[in-house]
Structure formats: structure tokens, C-alpha cells
C-alpha positions, 0 to 999 in steps of 0.5 A: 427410524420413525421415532429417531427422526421424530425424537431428535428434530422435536429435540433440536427445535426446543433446544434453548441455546447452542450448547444444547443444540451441540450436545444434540448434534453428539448424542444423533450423529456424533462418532458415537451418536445413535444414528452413526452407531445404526449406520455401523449395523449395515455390515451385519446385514443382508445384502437385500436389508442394506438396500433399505436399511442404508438409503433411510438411514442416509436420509435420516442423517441428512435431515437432522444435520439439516435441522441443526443448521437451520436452528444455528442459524435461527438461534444467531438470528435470535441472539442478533435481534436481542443485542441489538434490541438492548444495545443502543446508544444515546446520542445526547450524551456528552462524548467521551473524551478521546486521546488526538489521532497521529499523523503517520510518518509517510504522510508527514514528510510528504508534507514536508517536503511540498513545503520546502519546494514550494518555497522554491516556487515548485507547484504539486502535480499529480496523475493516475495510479493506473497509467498507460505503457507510452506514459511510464516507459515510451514517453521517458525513453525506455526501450522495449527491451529495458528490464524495468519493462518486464513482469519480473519487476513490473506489475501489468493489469490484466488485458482479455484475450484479442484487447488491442488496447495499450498495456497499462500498469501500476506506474513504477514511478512518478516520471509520468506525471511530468509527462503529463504536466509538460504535455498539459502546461508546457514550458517554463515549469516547475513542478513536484510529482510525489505519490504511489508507486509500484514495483514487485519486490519485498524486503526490509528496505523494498516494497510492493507499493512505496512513495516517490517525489520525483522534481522537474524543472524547465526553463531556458537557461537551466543548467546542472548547477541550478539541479545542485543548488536546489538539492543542497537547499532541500537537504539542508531544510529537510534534514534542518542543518545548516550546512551539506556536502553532496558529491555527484556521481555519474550514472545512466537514467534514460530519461536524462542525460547526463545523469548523476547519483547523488550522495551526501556526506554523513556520519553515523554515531551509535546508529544515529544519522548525523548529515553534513559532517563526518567521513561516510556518504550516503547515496539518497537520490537520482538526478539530471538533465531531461533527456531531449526525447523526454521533451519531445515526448512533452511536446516541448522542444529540446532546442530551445528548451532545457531542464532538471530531473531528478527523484527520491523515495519518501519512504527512505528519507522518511526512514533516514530522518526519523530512524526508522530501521524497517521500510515494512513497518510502515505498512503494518497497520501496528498502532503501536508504532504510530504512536511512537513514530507519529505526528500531532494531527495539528503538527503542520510543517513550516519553515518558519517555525520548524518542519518536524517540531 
């Protein structure tokens, strides 16, 4: 066993490269290797010979699987340093030129959409990914029971045994950003809440992590007619035609009452989206008339105070606008589809000259 140990670790320490350390690995304890064919021997032997014969042999083994490791790992180290010995870059050199990154989709009508309400005099407002359990349902009027407050559909960070903290969530809507808007800037207000948000559902038109925009306005003479004119005058800027039709339909949101679904009038011609025309509806957003508990929760009062709500996935107009069948391409990270879908990094959107040019 002496002259086995000293001929495969003299061996493995000249060996030049990994291909020579693996044929070395094959010839000592490969499933026919040298070492694995004395180990196959023990059965021949007397018990008393076992005793010694297997515990050195096990060691033997061990050591030369140890030696090969360390050499792979002092050859990697070896051909790390030689790369980055001969791989450098002069950074004198004139750059190469580089085709324009694309701005994805999502980011662009989120753009898009803050352009057209701003020129409705709605300012943007923004609030935490991780909220607390009062802002995302007890503030909007969700009941304890609701079933948007179960696991099922609602994603909990976790909390250590004996925590008496609040439960906090990923926000599954944008709604409490109005929360805190309203609590920060009370009333009159005029605000866009768009970002993240999370819900446990997978499909080609749901994912875990999409979108929102949702809209508030507060004032004291505001009514569902004003919610109407500025939904028609977002669809037409956003979908660029000059006319629309859109039907309201009555629905139940908690945090507004009443509440409508809202539906514009569309056709569809060889699988293309054609707005303002046609004999087909498509349902695109909810809305309404804050609920008074929803004010209160603000800190604004519901009698002397009124307002709007209303809210939309920007991922589905997204997909609506520019014909884009599947909701989880949007997060492949495929190159292949933002080049196809993307935007001009330089592409501002712009009612004047155009949102999508």
C-alpha cells in the first residue's frame, strides 16, 4: 500500500491539466482502478486480515480522492490567474459601437399613462411594496373575513413565534397608497397610485407580481359623472382614437360605494383590438365613489367631502394596446421579445406628438 500511495499522489501532484488528473482518478479508484480492484480482494480474506487490510485501504482511497480535489482546485486557481494575466482591456481604446437599448413595455405605458393624467392635473404618488395589514384591507373596508385576506390569495411575510407586531403583506393593490396620500395631504386631492403588486396566482393572463394604476379624486362637488368623463378621456388618449363608448356596470368593491365595472365598446378583426367601434364590450377597469369608511380611515370627512376610485392592471392594457397574447412573457427576460415589443430608449410619450410614436 506504501508504493500505491506514493506512486498515485507523485502522480497527481505532476499532473499537467485536468485531463491528466481524471485519467489518474480512473486508473486508482475508478470502478476498475487499482486501489477499487484491492479493495474487491477483502472477501478473499480472513477475517483477522480484513481488520487490517480494510481500514488502510479505506484511508488510502480517502487520501488520493483528497489529493485529487486539492489539485482541481490548485489547476482552477492556476488557470484563473493565467486568464486574467493575458485578459485585459485597454480602456483608451475607442468604444464599440452598440445597437440602443428598448424600453419594455410595462415601463412604457406606465409612462404613458402618468402623461395622460397629469395632463388631467393628477399628480403621482407612491408608498411601500411591503405594507402593513390596516393600510391594504382595514383602511379600504376589508372585512376580516374577505377572501382577498386569505393565504390562498394573499402572500404574508413571515412573523417569529410570540411577534405582536401588525401582520404585514405584499400590498395586492395599489389602494393603500391612497391611504396614505389622504392621511398625508388630505383633501382636495388628485392623485395616480401606479406600481407593484402582488397576488398568488400563475396563468397566461395572471401573475404572481403585476402592475396596478389605480386613480383617486377628492373634492367637494364630485360626482359619478366626473369618474365618467375622465375614464372617456383616458381611453381615448390612451388607445389614440377619437371617439369611445363605455358602458358601466354595477358591481361591489368595499372600498366604494357605489361601484361599477367598467366596459368599452370594441371590436376584434383577425385578432386585432379595434376601440370605439364594433358590437363586442370589453371589460378594462373597476371604479366608483370612495366609500365613506375609506375617507374616515384618510382622515377626511365623508360629510363634507366626496370623491372617485377607480383602478386598471397596466400589464392588461399593456397587452390590449400593443397585442401581446401572453401576460408571462413579460417576465422572461427573453431579449428576443423586447426587441419585438420594446421602445426606443429616446421614445418619450407625449400628447402632443403622439404616446406610442
Amino acid at each position: 500500500m506504501d508504493d500505491l500511495k506514493a506512486k498515485y499522489l507523485g502522480q497527481i501532484a505532476n499532473a499537467a491539466d485536468e485531463a491528466a488528473l481524471e485519467a489518474i482518478r480512473v486508473a486508482a479508484v475508478g470502478k476498475k482502478g487499482e486501489i477499487s480492484l484491492k479493495m474487491r480482494e477483502l472477501g478473499k480474506m480472513t477475517p483477522e486480515e480484513r481488520q487490517v487490510a480494510g481500514p488502510a485501504l479505506n484511508a488510502l482511497k480517502d487520501e488520493v480522492n483528497a489529493a485529487i480535489a486539492a489539485k482541481k482546485a490548485g489547476l482552477a486557481d492556476a488557470a484563473l490567474d493565467e486568464r486574467l494575466r493575458t485578459e485585459w482591456l485597454d480602456v483608451t481604446l475607442p468604444s464599440r459601437g452598440r445597437p440602443a437599448g428598448t424600453i419594455h413595455p410595462i415601463s412604457q405605458v406606465t409612462q404613458e399613462v402618468s402623461a395622460i393624467f397629469a395632463d388631467l392635473g393628477f399628480s403621482v404618488a407612491e408608498g411601500p411594496q411591503v405594507e402593513d395589514d390596516w393600510h391594504n384591507f382595514d383602511a379600504l373596508n376589508i372585512p376580516s373575513h374577505h377572501p382577498a385576506r386569505g393565504e390562498m390569495d394573499t402572500f404574508y411575510m413571515h412573523r417569529e413565534a410570540g411577534d405582536n407586531r401588525p401582520p404585514h403583506v405584499l400590498r395586492t393593490h395599489t389602494s393603500p397608497v391612497q391611504i396614505r396620500s389622504m392621511l398625508e395631504h388630505g383633501a382636495p386631492i388628485r392623485v395616480i397610485c401606479p406600481g407593484r403588486v402582488y397576488r398568488a396566482d400563475y396563468d397566461q393572463t395572471h401573475t404572481p407580481m403585476f402592475h396596478q394604476v389605480e386613480g383617486l379624486a377628492i373634492d367637494k362637488d364630485i360626482s359619478m359623472a366626473n369618474l365618467k368623463w375622465v375614464l372617456e378621456e383616458f381611453v381615448k388618449s390612451f388607445f389614440e382614437v377619437d371617439g369611445v363608448e363605455l358602458r358601466f356596470r354595477a358591481s361591489h368593491f368595499p372600498f366604494t360605494e357605489p361601484s361599477a365595472e367598467v366596459d368599452i365598446r370594441c371590436s376584434w378583426e383577425n385578432g386585432q383590438l379595434k376601440v370605439g367601434e364594433g358590437d363586442d364590450w370589453l371589460e378594462i377597469l373597476g371604479s366608483g365613489m370612495v366609500h365613506p369608511k375609506v375617507l374616515e380611515a384618510g382622515g377626511i370627512d365623508p360629510a363634507e367631502w366626496q370623491g372617485f376610485a377607480f383602478g386598471m392592471g397596466i400589464d392588461r392594457i399593456a397587452m390590449l394596446k400593443y397585442g401581446i397574447p401572453d401576460l408571462r412573457a413579460f417576465f422572461d427576460s427573453d431579449l428576443r421579445w423586447l426587441r419585438h415589443y420594446g421602445f426606443a430608449a429616446l421614445d418619450q410619450p407625449d400628447l402632443a406628438a403622439g404616446l406610442s410614436r
